[in-house]
C-alpha positions as YAML, in Angstrom:
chain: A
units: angstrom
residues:
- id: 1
  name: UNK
  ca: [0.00, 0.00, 0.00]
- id: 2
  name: UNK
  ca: [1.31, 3.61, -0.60]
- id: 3
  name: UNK
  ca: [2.45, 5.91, 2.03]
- id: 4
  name: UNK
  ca: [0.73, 8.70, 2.53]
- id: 5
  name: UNK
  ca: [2.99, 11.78, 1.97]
- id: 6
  name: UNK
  ca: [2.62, 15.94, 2.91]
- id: 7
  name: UNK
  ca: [4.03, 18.61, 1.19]
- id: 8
  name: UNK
  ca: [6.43, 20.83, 2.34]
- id: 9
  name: UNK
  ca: [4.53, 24.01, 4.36]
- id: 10
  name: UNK
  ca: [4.12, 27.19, 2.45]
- id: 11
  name: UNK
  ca: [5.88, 28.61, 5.62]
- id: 12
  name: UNK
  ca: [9.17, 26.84, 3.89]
- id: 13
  name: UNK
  ca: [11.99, 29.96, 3.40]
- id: 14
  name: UNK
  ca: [11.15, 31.51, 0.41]
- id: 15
  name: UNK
  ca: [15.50, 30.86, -0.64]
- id: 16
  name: UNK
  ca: [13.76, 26.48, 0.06]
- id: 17
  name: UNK
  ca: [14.16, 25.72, -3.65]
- id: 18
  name: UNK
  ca: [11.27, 22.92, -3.49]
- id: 19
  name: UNK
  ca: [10.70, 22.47, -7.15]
- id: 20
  name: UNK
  ca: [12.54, 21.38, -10.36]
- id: 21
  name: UNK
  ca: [11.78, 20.36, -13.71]
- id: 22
  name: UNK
  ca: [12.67, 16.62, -14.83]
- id: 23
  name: UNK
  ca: [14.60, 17.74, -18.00]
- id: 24
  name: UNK
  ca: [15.73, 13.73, -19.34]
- id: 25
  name: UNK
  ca: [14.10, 10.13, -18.00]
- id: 26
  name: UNK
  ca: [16.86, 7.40, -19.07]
- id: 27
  name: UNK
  ca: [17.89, 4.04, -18.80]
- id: 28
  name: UNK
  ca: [19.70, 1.54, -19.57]
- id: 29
  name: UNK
  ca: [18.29, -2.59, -20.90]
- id: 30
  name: UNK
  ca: [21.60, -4.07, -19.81]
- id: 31
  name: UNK
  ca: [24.20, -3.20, -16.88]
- id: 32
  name: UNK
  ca: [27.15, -1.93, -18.06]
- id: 33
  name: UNK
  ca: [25.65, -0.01, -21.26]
- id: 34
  name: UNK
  ca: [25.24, 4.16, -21.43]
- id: 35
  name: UNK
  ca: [21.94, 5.13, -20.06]
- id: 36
  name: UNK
  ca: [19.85, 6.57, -23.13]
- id: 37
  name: UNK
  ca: [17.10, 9.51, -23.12]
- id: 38
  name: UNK
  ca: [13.46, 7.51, -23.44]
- id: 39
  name: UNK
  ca: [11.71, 10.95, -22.75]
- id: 40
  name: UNK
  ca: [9.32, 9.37, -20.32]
- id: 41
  name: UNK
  ca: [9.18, 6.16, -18.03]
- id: 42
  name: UNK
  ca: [6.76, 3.86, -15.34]
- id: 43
  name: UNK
  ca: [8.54, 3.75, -12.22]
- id: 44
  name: UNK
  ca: [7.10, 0.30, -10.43]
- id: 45
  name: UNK
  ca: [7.09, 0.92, -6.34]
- id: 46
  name: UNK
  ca: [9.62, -0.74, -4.27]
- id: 47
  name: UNK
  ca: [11.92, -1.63, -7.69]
- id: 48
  name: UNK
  ca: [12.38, 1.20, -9.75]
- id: 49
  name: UNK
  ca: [12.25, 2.36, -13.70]
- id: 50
  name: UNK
  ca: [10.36, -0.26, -16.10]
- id: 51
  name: UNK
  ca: [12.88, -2.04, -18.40]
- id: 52
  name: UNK
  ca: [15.94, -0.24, -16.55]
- id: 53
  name: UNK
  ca: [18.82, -2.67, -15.99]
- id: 54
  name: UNK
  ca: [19.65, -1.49, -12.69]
- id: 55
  name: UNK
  ca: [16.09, -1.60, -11.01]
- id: 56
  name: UNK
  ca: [15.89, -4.32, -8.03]
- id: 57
  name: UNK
  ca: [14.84, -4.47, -4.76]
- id: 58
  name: UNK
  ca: [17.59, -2.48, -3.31]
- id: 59
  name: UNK
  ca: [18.40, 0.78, -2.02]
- id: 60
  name: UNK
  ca: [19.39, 2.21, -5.61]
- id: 61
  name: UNK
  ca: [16.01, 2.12, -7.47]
- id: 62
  name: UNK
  ca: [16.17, 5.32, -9.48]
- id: 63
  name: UNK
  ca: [19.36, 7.74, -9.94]
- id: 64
  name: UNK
  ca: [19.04, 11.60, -9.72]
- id: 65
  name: UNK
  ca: [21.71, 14.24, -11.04]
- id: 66
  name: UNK
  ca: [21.20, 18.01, -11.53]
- id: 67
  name: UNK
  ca: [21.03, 19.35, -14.81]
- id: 68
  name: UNK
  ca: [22.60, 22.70, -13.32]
- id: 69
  name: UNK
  ca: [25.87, 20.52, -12.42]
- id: 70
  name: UNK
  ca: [26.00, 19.01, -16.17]
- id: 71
  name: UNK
  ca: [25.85, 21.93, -17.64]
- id: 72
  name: UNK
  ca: [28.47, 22.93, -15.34]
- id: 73
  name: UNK
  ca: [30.60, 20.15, -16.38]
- id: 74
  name: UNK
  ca: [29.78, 20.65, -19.96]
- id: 75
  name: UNK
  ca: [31.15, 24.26, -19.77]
- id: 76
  name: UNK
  ca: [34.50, 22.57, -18.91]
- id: 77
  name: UNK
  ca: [34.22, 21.10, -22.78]
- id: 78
  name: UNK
  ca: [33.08, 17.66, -21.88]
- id: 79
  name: UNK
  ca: [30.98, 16.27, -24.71]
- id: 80
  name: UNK
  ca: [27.99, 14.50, -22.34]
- id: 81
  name: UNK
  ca: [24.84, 12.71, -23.58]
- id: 82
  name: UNK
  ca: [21.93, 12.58, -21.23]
- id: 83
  name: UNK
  ca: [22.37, 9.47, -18.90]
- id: 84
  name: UNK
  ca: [26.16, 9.19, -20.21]
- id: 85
  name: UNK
  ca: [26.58, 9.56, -15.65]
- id: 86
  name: UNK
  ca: [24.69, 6.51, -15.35]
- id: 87
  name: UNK
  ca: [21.80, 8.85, -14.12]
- id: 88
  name: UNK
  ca: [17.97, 8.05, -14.30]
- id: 89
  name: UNK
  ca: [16.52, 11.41, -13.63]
- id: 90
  name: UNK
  ca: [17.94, 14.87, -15.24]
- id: 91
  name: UNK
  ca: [16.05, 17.36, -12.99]
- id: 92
  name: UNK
  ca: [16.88, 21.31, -13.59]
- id: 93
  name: UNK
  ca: [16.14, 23.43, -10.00]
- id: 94
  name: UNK
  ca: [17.46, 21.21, -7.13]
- id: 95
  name: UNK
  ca: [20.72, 20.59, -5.97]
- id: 96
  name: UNK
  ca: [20.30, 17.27, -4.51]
- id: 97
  name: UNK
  ca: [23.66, 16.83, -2.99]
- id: 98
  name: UNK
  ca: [22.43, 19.51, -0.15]
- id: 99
  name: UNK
  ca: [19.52, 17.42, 0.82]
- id: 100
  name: UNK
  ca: [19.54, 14.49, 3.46]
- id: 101
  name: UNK
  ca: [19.07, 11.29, 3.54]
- id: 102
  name: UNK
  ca: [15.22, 10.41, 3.77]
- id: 103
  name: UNK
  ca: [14.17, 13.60, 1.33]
- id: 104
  name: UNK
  ca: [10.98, 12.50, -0.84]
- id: 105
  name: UNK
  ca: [9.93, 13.73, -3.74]
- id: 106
  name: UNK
  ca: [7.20, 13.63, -5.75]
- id: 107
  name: UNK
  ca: [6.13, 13.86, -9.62]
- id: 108
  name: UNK
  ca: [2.81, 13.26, -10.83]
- id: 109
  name: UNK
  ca: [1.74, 9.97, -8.59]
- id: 110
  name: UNK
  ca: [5.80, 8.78, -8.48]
- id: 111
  name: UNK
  ca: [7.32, 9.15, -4.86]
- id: 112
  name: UNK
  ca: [10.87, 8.76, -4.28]
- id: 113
  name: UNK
  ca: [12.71, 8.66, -1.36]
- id: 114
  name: UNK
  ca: [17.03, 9.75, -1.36]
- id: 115
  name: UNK
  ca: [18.46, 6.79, 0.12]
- id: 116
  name: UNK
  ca: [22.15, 7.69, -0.99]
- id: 117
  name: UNK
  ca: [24.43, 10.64, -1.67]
- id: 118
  name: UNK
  ca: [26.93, 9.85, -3.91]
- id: 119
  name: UNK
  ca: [28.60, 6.63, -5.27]
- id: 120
  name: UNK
  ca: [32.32, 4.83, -6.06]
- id: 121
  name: UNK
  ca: [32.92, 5.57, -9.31]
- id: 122
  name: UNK
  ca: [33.90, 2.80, -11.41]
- id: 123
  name: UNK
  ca: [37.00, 2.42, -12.17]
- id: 124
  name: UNK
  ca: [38.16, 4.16, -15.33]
- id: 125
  name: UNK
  ca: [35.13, 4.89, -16.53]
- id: 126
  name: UNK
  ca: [34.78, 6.55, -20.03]
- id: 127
  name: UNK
  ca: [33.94, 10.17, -18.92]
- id: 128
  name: UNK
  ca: [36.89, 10.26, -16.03]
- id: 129
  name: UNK
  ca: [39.34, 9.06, -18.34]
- id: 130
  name: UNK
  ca: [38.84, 11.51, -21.08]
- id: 131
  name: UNK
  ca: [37.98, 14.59, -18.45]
- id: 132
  name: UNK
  ca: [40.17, 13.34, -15.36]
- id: 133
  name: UNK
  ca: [36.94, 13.79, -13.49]
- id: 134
  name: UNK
  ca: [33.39, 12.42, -13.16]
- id: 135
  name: UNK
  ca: [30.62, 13.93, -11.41]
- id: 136
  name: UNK
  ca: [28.05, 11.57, -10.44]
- id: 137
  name: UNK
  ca: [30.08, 10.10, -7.25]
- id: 138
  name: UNK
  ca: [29.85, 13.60, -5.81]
- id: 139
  name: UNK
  ca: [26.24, 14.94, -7.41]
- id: 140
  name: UNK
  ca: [24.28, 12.08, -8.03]
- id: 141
  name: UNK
  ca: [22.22, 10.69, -5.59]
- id: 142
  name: UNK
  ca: [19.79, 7.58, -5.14]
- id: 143
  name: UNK
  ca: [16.48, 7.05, -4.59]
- id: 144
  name: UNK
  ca: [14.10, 4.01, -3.82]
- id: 145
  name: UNK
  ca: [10.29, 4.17, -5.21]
- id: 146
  name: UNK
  ca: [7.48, 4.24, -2.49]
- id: 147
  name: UNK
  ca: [5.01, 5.15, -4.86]
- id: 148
  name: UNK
  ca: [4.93, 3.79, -9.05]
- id: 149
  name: UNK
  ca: [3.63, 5.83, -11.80]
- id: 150
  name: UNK
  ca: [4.71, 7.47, -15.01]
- id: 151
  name: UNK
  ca: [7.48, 10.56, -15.11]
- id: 152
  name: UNK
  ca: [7.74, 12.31, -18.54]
- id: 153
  name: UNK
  ca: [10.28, 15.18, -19.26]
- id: 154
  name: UNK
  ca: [8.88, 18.60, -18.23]
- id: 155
  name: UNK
  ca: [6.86, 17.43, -15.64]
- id: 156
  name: UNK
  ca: [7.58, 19.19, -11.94]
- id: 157
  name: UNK
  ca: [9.62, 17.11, -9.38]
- id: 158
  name: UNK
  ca: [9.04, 18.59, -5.68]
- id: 159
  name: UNK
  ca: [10.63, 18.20, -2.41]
- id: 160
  name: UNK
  ca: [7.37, 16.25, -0.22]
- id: 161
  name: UNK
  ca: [9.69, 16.46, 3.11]
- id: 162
  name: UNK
  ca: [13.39, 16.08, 3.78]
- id: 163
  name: UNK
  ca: [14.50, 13.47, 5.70]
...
């Protein structure tokens, strides 16, 4: 059964950023391939994105990266696709580094909840060894689905409640 989740209060700071825009929804059919732009996905509660490799019943359902910190890498001449980090969600607005463990979100009937900050990078990877530096073990975070649904690119991603 689905939790039942509030909204932040409207008392929130008005500097609270609380909303973002999901800007790419990719995956990946097999582990150890690029994740690829699909444009919109069904996220199935308690396992993660439909046809995704890395979905399971674990702690790293659905992976989140801001598109702010992309761009910012991009500006450094790094030639990214979206999901080329490994990331699920591309969401403009949030800086989900700064938020702690137990944040949920929500987009359209979708509720996630940040269960990680940050990952190992694997070694050598493709984007480290041509830039000397990867972002996702320091941006990206991790989320587990409490609630399923569909997430298409422009919809609104906002902070429920941090943990």
């Amino acid at each position: 059964m689905a939790e039942a989740v509030e909204p932040v209060p409207e008392t929130a700071g008005k500097d609270d950023i609380s909303m973002g825009k999901v800007m790419a929804v990719c995956i990946s059919e097999k582990k150890g391939t690029q994740k690829k732009n699909i444009h919109e996905a069904h996220l199935i509660e308690d396992f993660g994105i439909e046809k995704d490799a890395h979905a399971g019943k674990w702690h790293r359902q659905v992976s989140l990266l801001s598109y702010e910190k992309i761009e910012a890498f991009r500006a450094k001449g790094a030639s990214v696709e979206d999901g080329a980090f490994g990331e699920n969600l591309i969401v403009s607005g949030i800086d989900f580094k700064s938020l702690p463990i137990g944040t949920r979100f929500r987009c359209n009937d979708v509720v996630l909840e940040l269960t990680q900050i940050g990952k190992e990078c694997h070694s050598g990877c493709a984007i480290y060894k041509a830039m000397g530096d990867c972002i996702m073990p320091r941006e990206g975070v991790f989320t587990r689905v409490i609630c399923g649904g569909t997430i298409h690119e422009g919809d609104e991603l906002e902070i429920l409640e941090q943990g």
